[in-house]
C-alpha positions in Angstrom: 0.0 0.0 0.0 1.1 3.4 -1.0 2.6 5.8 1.7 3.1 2.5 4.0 6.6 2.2 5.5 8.2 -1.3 5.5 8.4 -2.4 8.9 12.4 -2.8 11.3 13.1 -6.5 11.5 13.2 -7.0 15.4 17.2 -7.2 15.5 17.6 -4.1 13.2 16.0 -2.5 15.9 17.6 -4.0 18.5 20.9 -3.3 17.8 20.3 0.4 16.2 21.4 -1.1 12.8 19.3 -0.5 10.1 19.7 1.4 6.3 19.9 5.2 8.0 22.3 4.0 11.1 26.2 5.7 11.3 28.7 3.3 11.0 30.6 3.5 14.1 34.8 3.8 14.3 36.4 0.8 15.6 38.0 0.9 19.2 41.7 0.9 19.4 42.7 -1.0 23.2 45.4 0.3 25.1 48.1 -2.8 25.1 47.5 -3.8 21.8 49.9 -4.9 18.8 52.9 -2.5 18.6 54.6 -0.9 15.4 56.7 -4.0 14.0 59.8 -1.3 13.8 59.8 -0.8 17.5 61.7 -4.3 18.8 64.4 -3.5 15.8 64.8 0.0 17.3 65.0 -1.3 20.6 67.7 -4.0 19.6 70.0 -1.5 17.8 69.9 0.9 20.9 70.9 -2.0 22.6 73.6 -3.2 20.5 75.1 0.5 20.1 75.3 0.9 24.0 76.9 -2.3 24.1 79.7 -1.2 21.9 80.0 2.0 23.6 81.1 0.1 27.0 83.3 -2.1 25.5 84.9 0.5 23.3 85.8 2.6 26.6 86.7 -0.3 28.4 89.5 -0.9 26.1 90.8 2.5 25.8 90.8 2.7 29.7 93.0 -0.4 29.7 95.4 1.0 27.4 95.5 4.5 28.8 95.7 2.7 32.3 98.7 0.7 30.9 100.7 3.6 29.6 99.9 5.0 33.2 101.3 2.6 34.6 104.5 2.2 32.5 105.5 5.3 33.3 104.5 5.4 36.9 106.2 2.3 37.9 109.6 3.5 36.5 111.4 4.2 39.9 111.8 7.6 40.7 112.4 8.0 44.0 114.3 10.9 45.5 116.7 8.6 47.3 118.3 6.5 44.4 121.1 8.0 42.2 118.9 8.2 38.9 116.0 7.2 37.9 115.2 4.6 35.0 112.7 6.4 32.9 114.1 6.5 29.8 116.4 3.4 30.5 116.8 0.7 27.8 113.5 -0.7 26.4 114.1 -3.9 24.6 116.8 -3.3 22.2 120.4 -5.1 22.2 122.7 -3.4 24.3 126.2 -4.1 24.7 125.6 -7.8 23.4 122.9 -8.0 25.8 119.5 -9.2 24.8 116.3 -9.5 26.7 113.6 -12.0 27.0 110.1 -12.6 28.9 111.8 -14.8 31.3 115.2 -14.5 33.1 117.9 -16.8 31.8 119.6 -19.1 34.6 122.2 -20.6 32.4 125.1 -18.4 33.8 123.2 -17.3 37.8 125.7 -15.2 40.0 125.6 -12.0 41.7 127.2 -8.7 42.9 126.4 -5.6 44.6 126.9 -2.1 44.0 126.6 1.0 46.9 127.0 4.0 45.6 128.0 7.6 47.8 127.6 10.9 46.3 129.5 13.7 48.4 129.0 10.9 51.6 125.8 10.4 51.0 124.2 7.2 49.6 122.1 7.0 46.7 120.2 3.9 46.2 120.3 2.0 42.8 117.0 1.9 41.6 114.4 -1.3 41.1 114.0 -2.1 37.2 117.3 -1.4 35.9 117.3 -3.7 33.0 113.8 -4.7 33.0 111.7 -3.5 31.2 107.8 -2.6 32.3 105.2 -2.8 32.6 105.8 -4.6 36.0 104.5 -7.0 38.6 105.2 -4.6 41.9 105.4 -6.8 45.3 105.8 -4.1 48.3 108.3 -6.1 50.4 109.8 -5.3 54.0 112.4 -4.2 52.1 110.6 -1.8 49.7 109.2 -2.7 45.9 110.5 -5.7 44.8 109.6 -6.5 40.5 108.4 -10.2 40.3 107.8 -9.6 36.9 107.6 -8.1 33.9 107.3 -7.4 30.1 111.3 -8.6 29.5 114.4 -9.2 31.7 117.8 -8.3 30.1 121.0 -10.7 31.5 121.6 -8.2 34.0 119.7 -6.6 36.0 118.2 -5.3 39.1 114.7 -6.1 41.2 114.8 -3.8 44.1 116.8 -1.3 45.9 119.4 -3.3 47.6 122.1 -3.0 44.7 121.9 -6.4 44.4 122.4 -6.7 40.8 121.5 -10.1 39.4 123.5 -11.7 36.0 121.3 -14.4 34.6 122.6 -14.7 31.2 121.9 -17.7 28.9 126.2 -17.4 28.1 128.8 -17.2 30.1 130.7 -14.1 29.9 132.6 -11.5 31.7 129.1 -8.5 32.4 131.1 -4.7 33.4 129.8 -2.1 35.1 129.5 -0.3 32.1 126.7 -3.1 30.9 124.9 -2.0 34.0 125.0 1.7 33.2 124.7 1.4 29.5 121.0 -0.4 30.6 120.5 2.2 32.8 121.3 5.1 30.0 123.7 6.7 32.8 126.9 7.7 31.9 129.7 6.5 34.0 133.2 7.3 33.9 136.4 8.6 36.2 134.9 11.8 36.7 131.0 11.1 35.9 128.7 8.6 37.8 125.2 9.3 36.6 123.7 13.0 37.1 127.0 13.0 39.9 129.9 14.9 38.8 133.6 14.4 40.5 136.5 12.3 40.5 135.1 8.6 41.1 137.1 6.3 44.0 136.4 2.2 43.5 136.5 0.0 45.7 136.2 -4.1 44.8 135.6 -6.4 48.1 137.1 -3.2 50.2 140.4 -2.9 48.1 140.7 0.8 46.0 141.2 0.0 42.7 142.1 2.4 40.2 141.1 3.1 36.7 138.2 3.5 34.8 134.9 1.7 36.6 133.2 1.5 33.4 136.2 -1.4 33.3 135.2 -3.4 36.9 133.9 -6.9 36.2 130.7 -8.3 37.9 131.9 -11.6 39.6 130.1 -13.7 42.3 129.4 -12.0 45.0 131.2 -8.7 44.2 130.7 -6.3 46.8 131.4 -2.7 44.7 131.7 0.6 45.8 132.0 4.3 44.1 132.3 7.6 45.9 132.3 10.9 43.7 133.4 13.8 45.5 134.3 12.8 49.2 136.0 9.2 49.9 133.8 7.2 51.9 135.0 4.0 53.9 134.1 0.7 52.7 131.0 -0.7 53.5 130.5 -4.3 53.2 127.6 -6.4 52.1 126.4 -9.5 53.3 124.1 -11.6 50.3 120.9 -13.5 52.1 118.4 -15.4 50.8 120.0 -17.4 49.1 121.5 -14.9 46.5 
């Protein structure tokens, strides 16, 4: 019949769907699927920072190790010289170096040295070359090891100066000094300037000490300036 409208089915009406309805926007939840770029963003920022610390690790360690190859060096006020800028691997005099001490030819001698009467210690490290193991002994530092020994060499302040050579041959004092980059001579004994008195197992000896051999158990002396009387030295433990 004309003018009639047709009727709502019962779940058009129910639902407010029907031919005039909106269609509504669909409902985005909070928690729901994230952007697939997000976990890849995540994983480089993660992968970057990771670099980061290992990259600074390893410059710390090398900046730590130049630190401390420089601040191991002994250079206290009470030896005669210090041994920055000693030898640092190369041949000298015939005299090669290693990462472990060669006990083919094993004695040792000791050297006191006096500058104007007073003593000046012979550093720890001469002829060994850093970076080193430090022990702090009753005695002071003591090296118990290092990056290379030469034949001859020192590991404290005692003046003990230790020959462990794979050949036997006669070691000078001029090997020990040439390690050391100290000159030494009748009127020159490291930074010390003045006529130079020897003394070998409390006898004078005269000449140049560059010349005085390094036997067993050697107990060496040099004044420059004022003569000082013979001090002995007794070798313990075993050296």
């Amino acid at each position: 019949m004309s003018g009639e409208r047709s009727p709502r089915l019962p779940d058009e009406a129910a639902s407010g769907r029907g031919p005039s309805a909106a269609a509504k926007p669909p409902i985005r939840h909070l928690g729901g699927a994230r952007h697939p770029l997000v976990p890849l963003v995540i994983g480089a920022v993660a992968v970057l920072a990771f670099v980061a610390v290992v990259v600074g690790l390893v410059i710390g360690h090398h900046r730590q190790a130049a630190v401390a190859g420089s601040a191991q060096a002994d250079t206290s006020a009470a030896v005669l010289a210090p041994t920055t800028g000693e030898a640092g691997g190369e041949t000298v005099d015939g005299i090669q170096s290693s990462p472990i001490e060669q006990v083919l030819f094993h004695i040792h001698a000791h050297l006191a040295i006096y500058v104007d009467g007073q003593q000046k210690l012979v550093p720890y490290g001469i002829g060994i070359v850093p970076p080193y193991h430090l022990q702090n002994t009753k005695g002071g530092p003591f090296v118990a090891g290092a990056s290379k020994f030469y034949w001859l060499h020192t590991h404290d302040e005692t003046g003990v100066i230790h020959i462990e050579s794979p050949v036997q041959r006669t070691f000078t004092l001029a090997n020990l000094f040439d390690l050391w980059h100290q000159p030494l001579g009748p009127a020159q004994l490291g930074p010390a300037a003045g006529p130079v008195t020897t003394f070998v197992n409390a006898h004078q000896v005269a000449g140049d000490p560059r010349d005085i051999p390094l036997g067993p158990h050697d107990v060496i002396q040099l004044d420059v300036g004022s003569v000082v009387p013979f001090h002995p030295y007794a070798f313990t433990n075993g050296l």
